[in-house]
C-alpha positions as CSV (number, residue, x, y, z in Angstrom):
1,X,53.0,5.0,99.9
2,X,51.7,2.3,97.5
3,X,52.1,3.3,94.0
4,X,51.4,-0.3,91.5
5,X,50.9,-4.0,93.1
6,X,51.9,-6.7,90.8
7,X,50.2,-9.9,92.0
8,X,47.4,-12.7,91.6
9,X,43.6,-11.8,91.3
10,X,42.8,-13.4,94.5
11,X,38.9,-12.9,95.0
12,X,36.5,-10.4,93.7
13,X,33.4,-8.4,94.4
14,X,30.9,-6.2,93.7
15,X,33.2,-3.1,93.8
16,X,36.4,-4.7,95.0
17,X,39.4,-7.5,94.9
18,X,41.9,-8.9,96.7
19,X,45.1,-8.6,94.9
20,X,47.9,-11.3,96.1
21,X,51.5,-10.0,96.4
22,X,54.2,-12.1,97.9
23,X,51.8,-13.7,100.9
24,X,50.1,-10.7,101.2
25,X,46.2,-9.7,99.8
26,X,45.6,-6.1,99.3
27,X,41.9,-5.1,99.5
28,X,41.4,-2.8,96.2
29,X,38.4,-0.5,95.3
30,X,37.6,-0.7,91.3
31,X,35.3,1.4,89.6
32,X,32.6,-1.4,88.0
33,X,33.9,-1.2,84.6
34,X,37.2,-1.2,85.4
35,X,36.8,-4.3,87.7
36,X,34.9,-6.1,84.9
37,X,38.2,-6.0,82.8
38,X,40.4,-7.6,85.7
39,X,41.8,-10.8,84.8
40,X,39.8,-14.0,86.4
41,X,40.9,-15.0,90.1
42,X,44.1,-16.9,89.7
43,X,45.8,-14.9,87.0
44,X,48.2,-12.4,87.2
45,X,47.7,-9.0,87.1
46,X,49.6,-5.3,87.4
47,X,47.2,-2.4,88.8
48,X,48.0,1.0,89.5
49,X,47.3,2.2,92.7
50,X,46.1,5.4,94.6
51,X,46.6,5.3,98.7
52,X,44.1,7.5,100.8
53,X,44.8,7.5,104.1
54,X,42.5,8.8,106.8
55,X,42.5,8.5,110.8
56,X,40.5,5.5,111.1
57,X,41.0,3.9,107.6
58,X,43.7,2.9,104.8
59,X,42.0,2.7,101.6
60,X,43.4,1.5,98.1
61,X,41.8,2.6,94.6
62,X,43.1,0.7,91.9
63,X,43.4,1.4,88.0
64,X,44.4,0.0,85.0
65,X,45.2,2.5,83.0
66,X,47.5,5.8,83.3
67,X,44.7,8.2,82.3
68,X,42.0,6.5,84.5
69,X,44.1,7.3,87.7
70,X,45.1,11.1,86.4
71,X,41.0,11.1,85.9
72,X,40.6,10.1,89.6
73,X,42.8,12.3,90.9
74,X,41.0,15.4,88.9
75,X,37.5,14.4,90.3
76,X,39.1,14.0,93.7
77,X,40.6,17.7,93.3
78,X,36.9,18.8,93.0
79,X,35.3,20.2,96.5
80,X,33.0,18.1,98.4
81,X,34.0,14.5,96.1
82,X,35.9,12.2,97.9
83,X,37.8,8.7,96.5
84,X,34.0,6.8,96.3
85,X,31.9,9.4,94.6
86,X,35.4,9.5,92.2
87,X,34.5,5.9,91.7
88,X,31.3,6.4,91.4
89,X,31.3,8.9,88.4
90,X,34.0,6.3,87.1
91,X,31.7,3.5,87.3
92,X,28.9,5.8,84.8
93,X,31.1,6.9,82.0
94,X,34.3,5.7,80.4
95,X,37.1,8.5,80.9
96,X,36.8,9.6,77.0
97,X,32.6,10.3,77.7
98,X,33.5,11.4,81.1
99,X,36.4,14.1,79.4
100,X,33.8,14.9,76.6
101,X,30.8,15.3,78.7
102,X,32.6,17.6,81.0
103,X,34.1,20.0,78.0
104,X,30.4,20.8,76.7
105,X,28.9,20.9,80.0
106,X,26.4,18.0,79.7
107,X,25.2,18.1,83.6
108,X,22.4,16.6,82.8
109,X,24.2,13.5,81.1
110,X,26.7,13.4,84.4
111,X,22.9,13.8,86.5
112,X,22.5,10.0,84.7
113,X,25.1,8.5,87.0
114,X,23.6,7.2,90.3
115,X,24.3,9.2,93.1
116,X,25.3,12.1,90.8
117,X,23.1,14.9,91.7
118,X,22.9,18.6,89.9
119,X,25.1,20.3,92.4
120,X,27.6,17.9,92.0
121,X,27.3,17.9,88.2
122,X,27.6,21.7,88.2
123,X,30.6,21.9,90.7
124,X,32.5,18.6,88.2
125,X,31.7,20.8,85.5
126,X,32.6,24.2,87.1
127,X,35.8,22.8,88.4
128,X,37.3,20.3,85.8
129,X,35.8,21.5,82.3
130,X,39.0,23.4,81.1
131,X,41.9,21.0,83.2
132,X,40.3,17.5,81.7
133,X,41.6,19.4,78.6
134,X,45.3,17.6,78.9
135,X,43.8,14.1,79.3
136,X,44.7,11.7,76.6
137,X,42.3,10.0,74.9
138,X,41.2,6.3,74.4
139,X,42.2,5.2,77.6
140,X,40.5,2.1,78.5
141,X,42.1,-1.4,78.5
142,X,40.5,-3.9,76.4
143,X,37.7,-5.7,78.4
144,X,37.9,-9.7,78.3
145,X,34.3,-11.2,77.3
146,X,32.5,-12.9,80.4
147,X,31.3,-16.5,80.4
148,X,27.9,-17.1,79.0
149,X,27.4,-18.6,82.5
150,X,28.9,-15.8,84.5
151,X,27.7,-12.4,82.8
152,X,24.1,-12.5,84.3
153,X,25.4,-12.2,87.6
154,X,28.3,-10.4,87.1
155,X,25.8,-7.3,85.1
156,X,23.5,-8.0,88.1
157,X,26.0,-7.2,91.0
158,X,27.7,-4.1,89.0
159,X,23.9,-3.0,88.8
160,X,23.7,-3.3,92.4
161,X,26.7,-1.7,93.3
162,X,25.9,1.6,91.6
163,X,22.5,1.4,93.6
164,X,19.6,0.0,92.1
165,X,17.5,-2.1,93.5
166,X,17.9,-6.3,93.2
167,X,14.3,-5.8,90.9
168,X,15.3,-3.2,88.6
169,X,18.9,-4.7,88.5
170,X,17.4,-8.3,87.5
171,X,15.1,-6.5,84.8
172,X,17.8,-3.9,83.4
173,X,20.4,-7.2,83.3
174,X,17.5,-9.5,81.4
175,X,17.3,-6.9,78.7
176,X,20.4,-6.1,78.0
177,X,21.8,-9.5,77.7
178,X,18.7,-10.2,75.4
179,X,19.7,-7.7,73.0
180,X,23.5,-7.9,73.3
181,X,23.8,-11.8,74.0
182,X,27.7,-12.6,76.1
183,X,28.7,-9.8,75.0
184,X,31.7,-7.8,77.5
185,X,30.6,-6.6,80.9
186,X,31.6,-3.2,79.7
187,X,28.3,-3.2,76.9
188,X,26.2,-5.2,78.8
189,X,26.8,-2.3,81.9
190,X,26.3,0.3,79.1
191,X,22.9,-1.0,77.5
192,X,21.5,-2.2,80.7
193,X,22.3,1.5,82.3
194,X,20.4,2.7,79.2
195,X,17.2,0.7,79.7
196,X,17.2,2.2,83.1
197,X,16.9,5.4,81.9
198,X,14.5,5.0,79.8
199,X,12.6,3.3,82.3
200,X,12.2,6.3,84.3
């Protein structure tokens, strides 16, 4: 079973890359944020790796960090959420919100993250309040800042891969990078998801 690939960014996408070891490309899920802080195609890179393997499909999950993985595999633990809804709730929260919101009980701030709904909330809550407990802290990598050029469209597509529509995607993306400037994919996800909720 694949445990870590040590390779070459060889493409991205909305909620995926291509990582290049020895010849071979490995197809990789990311959560959003996590995918905004790979290095750019070309470079090197070490990911960790999680393998799910089910009758008609071989899927890898991909990590930078120790804590986002052991965060994974605690939402995948949880009844009824498979690897992508795991990815999902990823994609909303960093894993120190995601740990904190959990502890209190904030359904309705885990309700925020699209596709999330109440039962699910309640169950992540139910299920994971007192084991998220053991999780270090501060666990994200340090995101590299995009290219004036680039962040537009890279805000846009991580918009579009949590769901919204190209519209409110385009709006949320012209706001936040109005107020925040180039600043990293990971604060331009965070204010943009913000001016979506306060939207509706």
């Amino acid at each position: 079973m694949i445990a870590s690939l040590h390779g070459t960014v060889l493409e991205k996408s909305q909620d995926e890359a291509i990582i290049e070891v020895a010849g071979v490309g490995y197809r990789v899920a990311f959560s959003v944020l996590t995918l905004g802080r790979l290095p750019p195609v070309g470079e090197p890179v070490r990911v960790r790796v999680r393998t799910v393997v089910r009758e008609d499909a071989f899927e890898l999950f991909g990590f930078l960090t120790p804590v986002e993985e052991a965060m994974f595999n605690l939402l995948t633990s949880v009844s009824h959420v498979g690897p992508r809804l795991a990815m999902t709730v990823l994609s909303g929260l960093e894993v120190d919100e995601l740990v904190v919101a959990l502890e209190r009980g904030e359904v309705a701030r885990l309700t925020r993250i699209h596709g999330v709904g109440r039962k699910t909330a309640e169950r992540l809550v139910l299920e994971l309040k007192d084991k998220v407990k053991v999780l270090p802290r501060s666990g994200a990598a340090p995101a590299p800042r995009p290219s004036d050029e680039g962040a537009r469209s890279d805000l846009v597509s991580a918009l579009a891969n949590l769901g919204y529509r190209p519209a409110q995607a385009e709006a949320a993306a012209e706001a936040a990078l109005a107020k925040l400037g180039a600043a990293e994919l990971e604060a331009l996800l965070r204010e943009a998801l913000r001016a979506l909720r306060t939207a509706t």
